[in-house]
C-alpha positions as CSV (number, residue, x, y, z in Angstrom):
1,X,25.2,19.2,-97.0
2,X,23.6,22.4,-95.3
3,X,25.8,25.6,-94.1
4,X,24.9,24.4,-90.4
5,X,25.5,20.6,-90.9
6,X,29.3,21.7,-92.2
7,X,29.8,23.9,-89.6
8,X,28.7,21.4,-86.8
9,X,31.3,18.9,-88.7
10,X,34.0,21.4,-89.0
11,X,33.4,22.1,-85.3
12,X,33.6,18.8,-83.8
13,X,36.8,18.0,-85.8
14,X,38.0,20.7,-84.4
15,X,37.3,19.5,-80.6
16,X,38.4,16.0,-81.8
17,X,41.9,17.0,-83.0
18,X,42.3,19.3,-79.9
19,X,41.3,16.1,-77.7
20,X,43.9,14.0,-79.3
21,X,46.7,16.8,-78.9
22,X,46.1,17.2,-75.1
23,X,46.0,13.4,-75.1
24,X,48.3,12.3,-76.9
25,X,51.8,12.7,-74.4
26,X,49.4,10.4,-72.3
27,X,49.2,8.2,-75.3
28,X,53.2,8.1,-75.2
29,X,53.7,7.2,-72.0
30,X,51.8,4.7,-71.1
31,X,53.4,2.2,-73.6
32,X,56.7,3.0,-72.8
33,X,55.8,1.9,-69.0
34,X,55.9,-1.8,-70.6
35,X,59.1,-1.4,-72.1
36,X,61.0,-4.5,-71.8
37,X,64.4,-2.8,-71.9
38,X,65.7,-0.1,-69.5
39,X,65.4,3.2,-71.8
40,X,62.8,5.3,-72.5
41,X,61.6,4.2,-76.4
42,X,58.8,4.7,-77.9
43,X,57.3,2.3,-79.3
44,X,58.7,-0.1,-76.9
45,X,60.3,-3.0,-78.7
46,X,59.1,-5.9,-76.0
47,X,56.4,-6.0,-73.0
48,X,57.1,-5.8,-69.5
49,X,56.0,-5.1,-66.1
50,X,59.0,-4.5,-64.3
51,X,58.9,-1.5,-64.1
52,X,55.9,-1.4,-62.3
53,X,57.2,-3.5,-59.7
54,X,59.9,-1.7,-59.1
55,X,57.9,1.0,-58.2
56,X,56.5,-1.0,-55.7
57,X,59.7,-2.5,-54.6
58,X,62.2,0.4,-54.7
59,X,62.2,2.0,-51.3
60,X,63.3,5.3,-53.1
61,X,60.1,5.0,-55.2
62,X,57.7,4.4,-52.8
63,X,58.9,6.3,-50.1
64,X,58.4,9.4,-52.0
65,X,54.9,8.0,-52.8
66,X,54.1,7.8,-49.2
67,X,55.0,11.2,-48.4
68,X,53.4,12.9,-51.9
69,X,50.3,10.8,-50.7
70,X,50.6,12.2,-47.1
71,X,51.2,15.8,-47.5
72,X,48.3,15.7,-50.5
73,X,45.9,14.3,-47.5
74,X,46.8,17.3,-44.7
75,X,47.2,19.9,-47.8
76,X,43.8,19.1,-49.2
77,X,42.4,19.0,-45.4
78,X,44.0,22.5,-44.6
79,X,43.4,24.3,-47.3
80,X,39.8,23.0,-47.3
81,X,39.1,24.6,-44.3
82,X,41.0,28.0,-45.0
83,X,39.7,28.8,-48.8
84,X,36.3,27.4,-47.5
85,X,36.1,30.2,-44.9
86,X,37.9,32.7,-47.2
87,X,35.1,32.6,-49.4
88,X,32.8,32.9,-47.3
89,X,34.2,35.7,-45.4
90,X,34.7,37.3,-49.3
91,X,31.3,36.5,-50.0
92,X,30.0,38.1,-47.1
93,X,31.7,41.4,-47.7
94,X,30.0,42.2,-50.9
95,X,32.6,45.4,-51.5
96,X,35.5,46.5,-53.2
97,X,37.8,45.0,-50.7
98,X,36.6,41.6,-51.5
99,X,37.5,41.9,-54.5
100,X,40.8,43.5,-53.9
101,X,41.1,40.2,-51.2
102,X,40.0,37.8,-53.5
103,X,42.8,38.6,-55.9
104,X,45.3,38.7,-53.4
105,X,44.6,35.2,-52.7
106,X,44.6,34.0,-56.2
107,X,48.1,35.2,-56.9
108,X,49.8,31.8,-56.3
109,X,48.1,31.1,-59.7
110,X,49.3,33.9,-61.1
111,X,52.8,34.5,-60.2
112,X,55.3,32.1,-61.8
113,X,56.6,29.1,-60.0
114,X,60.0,29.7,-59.8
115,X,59.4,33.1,-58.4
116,X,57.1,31.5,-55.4
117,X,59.5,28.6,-54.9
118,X,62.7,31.1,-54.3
119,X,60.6,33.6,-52.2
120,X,59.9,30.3,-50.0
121,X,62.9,29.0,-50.0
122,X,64.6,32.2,-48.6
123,X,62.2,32.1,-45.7
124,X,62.4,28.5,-45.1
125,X,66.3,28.9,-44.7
126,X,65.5,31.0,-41.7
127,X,63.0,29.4,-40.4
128,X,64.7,26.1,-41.0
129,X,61.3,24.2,-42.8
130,X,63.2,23.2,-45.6
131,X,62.8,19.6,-46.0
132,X,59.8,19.3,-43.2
133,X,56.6,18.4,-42.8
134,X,55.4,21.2,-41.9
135,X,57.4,23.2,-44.6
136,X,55.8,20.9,-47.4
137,X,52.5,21.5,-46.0
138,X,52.3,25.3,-45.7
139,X,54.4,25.7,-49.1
140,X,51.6,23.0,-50.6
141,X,48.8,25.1,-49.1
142,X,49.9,28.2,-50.0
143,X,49.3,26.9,-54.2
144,X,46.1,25.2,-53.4
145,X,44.1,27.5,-51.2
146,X,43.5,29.6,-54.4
147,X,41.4,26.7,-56.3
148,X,39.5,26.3,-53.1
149,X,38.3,29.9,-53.0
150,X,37.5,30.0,-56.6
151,X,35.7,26.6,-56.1
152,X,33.4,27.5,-53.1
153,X,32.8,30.9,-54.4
154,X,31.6,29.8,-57.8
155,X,28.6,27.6,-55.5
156,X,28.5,31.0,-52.9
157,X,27.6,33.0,-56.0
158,X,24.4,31.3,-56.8
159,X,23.5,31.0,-53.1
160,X,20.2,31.7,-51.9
161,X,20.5,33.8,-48.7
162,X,17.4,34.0,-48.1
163,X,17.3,30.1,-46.8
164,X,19.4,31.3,-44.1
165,X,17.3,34.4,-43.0
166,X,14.5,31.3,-43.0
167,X,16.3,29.4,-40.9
168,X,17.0,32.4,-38.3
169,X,13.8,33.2,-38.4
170,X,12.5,30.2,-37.2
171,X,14.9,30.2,-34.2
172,X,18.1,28.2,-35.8
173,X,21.6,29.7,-34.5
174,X,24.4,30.6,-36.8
175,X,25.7,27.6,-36.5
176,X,23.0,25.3,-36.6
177,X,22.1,27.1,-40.0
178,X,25.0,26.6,-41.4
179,X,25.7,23.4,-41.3
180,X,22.3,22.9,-41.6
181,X,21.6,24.8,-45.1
182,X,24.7,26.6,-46.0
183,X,27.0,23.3,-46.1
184,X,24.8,20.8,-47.7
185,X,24.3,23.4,-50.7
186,X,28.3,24.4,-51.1
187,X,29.4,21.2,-50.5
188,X,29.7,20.2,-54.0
189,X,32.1,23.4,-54.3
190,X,33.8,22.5,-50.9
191,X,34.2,18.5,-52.6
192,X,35.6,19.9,-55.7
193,X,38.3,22.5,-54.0
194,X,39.6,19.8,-52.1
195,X,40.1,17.6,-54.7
196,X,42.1,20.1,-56.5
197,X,43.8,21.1,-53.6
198,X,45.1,17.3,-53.6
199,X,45.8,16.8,-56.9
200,X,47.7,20.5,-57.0
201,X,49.7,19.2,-53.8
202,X,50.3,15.3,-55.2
203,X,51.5,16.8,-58.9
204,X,53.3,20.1,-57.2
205,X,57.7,20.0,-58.3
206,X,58.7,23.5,-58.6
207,X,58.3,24.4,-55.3
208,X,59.1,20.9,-53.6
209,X,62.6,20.5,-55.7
210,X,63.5,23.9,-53.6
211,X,62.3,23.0,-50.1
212,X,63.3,19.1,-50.9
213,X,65.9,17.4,-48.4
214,X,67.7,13.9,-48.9
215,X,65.5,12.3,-46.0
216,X,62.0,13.4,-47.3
217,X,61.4,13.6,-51.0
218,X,57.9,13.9,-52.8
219,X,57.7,11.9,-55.9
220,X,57.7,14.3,-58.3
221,X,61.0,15.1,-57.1
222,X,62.1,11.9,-57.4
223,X,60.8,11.6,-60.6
224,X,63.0,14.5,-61.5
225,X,65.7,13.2,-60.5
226,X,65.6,9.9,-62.0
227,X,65.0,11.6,-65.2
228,X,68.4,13.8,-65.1
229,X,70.3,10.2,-63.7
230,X,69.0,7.6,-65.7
231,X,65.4,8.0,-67.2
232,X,64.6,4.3,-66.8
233,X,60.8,3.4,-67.9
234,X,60.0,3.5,-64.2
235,X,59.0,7.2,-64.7
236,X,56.6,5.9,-67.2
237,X,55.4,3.7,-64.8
238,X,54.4,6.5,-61.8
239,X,53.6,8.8,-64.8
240,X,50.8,6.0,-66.0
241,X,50.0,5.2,-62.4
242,X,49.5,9.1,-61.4
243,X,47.6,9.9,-64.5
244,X,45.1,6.9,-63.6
245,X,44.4,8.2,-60.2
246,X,44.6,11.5,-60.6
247,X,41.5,10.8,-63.1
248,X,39.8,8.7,-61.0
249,X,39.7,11.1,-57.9
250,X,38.4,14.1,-60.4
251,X,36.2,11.8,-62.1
252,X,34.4,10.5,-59.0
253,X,34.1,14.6,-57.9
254,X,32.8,15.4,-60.5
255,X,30.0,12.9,-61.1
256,X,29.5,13.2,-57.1
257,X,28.9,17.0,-57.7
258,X,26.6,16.1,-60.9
259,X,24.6,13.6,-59.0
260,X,24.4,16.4,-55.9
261,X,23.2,19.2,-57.9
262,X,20.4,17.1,-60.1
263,X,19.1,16.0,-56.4
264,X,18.9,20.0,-55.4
């Protein structure tokens, strides 16, 4: 066996063991959600689906379901629109303060959780949001506009401009031009932010387990909760059930986006 032919081995066991580590707490959980007894074991001893319908059946479950799968919706929507026109406006600039605004608006990534959940929760108290609507939203935003920006600036910065000084030139307004040109090529950016933007708000526990209330409770808080009352193989249930759609939706945006870009 050649020098190359090794390495190119060596290299894809590599990738292959590193695949099966990242995979493998899937790989745990998803048997345990057939457990026929109520404790988390793995590997189960029977084979069940109760748990499953309990999900479906226990108000507390999918309640919290509902409103995960609600706020995801209007934070995906919001933060669309704002990290959309943040990077264009960034884009645009082409200075030093784009770059200084651009990592202002990144910081959610950067700073730790815990320290973004408290700073929230202090205003919150004042403002009375904790355990609203409006206060999961904005918190939920706030940790998802980030992806957006980085998404729709990663299509901005191959761009053409000069497609949209064609369009001016041949009479087309600013905004006939860009949702003429400039959305139909960024849109495959604009798809992709949102889709992180949901799945950042549907996964999202640090934040919501500060701003959570009784009467409105996101299901990773639930989830967090069952696990510190009784841990039954209903968590491995929504764990399995999350991790399947949570695939599907990036799966489907990112073929969309493959599909889009081999067209252009």
């Amino acid at each position: 066996m050649s020098a190359r032919a090794l390495s190119k081995l060596l290299l894809g066991l590599t990738c292959l063991m590193i695949a099966v580590w990242l995979v493998a707490p899937t790989l745990v959980v998803i048997p345990m959600s057939f457990a026929d007894k109520k404790s988390l074991v793995f590997p189960p001893t029977g084979f069940s689906t109760q748990w499953y319908r309990n999900f479906f059946t226990n108000p507390q479950w999918f309640d919290s379901f509902v409103v995960s799968l609600k706020v995801a919706v209007m934070v995906s929507a919001t933060a669309t629109i704002i990290g959309t026109l943040a990077a264009m406006g960034i884009e645009r600039m082409r200075s030093r303060a784009g770059g200084i605004i651009r990592a202002l608006l990144i910081t959610p990534m950067i700073v730790p959780g815990v320290v973004l959940a408290v700073g929230i929760y202090a205003v919150y108290l004042d403002t009375r949001l904790v355990g609203t609507w409006i206060g999961y939203v904005l918190a939920h935003t706030l940790l998802a506009v980030p992806f957006v920006v980085i998404a729709v600036g990663a299509n901005l910065a191959v761009f053409d401009q000069r497609l949209e000084t064609a369009a001016a030139s041949l009479g087309a307004s600013r905004l006939t031009t860009f949702f003429t040109v400039t959305l139909p090529l960024i849109l495959p950016g604009i798809l992709s932010g949102a889709l992180f933007a949901f799945v950042t708000s549907f996964d999202e526990v640090i934040v919501s387990l500060f701003i959570t209330s009784p009467q409105l409770k996101t299901l990773p808080v639930q989830i967090f909760s069952s696990m510190t009352r009784d841990a039954d193989p209903t968590v491995a249930a929504v764990g399995s059930l999350i991790f399947l759609t949570t695939s599907v939706i990036i799966g489907a945006g990112l073929l969309f986006g493959v599909r889009k870009g081999r067209r252009q």
